[in-house]
C-alpha positions in Angstrom: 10.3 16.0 5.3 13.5 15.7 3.3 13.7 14.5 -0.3 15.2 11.1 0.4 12.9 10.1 3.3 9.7 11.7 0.6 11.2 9.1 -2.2 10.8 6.7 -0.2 7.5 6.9 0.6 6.4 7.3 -2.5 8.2 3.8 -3.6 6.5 2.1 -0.9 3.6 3.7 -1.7 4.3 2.6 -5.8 5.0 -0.4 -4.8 1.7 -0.9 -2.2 -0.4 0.9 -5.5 0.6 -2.5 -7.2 0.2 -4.9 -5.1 -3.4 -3.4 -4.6 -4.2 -3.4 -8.3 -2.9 -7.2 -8.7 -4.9 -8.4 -5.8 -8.2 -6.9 -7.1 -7.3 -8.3 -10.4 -7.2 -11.6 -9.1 -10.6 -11.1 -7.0 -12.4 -9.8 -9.8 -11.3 -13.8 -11.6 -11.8 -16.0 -8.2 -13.9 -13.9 -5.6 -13.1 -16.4 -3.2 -9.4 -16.0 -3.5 -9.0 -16.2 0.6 -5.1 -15.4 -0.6 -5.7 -12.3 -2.7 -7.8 -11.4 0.1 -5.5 -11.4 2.7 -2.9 -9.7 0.7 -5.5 -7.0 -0.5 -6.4 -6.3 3.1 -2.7 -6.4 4.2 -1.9 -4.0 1.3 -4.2 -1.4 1.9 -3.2 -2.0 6.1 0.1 -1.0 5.0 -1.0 2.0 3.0 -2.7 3.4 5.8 0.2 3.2 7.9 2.5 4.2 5.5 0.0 7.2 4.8 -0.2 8.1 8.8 4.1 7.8 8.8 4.0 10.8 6.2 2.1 12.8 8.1 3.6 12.4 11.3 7.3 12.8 9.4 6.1 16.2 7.6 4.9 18.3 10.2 8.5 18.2 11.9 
């Protein structure tokens, strides 16, 4: 994987890292947050694809 397409990742993964961390914040306040939720879940989706992208892109 070349440096560019790694710093990337690693922004969107930054970014994702945040979003995760403010979405639990705001469950841990209003458990029934059906917003936080959502994003949480859609967050963590995204990391997993994300995650899966960096593999595939490293082993060429």
């Amino acid at each position: 994987m070349d440096p560019d397409q790694a710093g990337l990742f690693r922004q969107k993964l930054v970014h994702l890292e945040e979003t995760i961390d403010e979405c639990s914040i705001a469950l841990e306040k209003n458990s029934y947050d059906i917003r936080a939720q959502r994003a949480l879940f859609d967050a963590y989706d995204s990391k997993i694809s994300t995650l899966r992208e960096m593999a595939v892109s490293a082993q060429y």
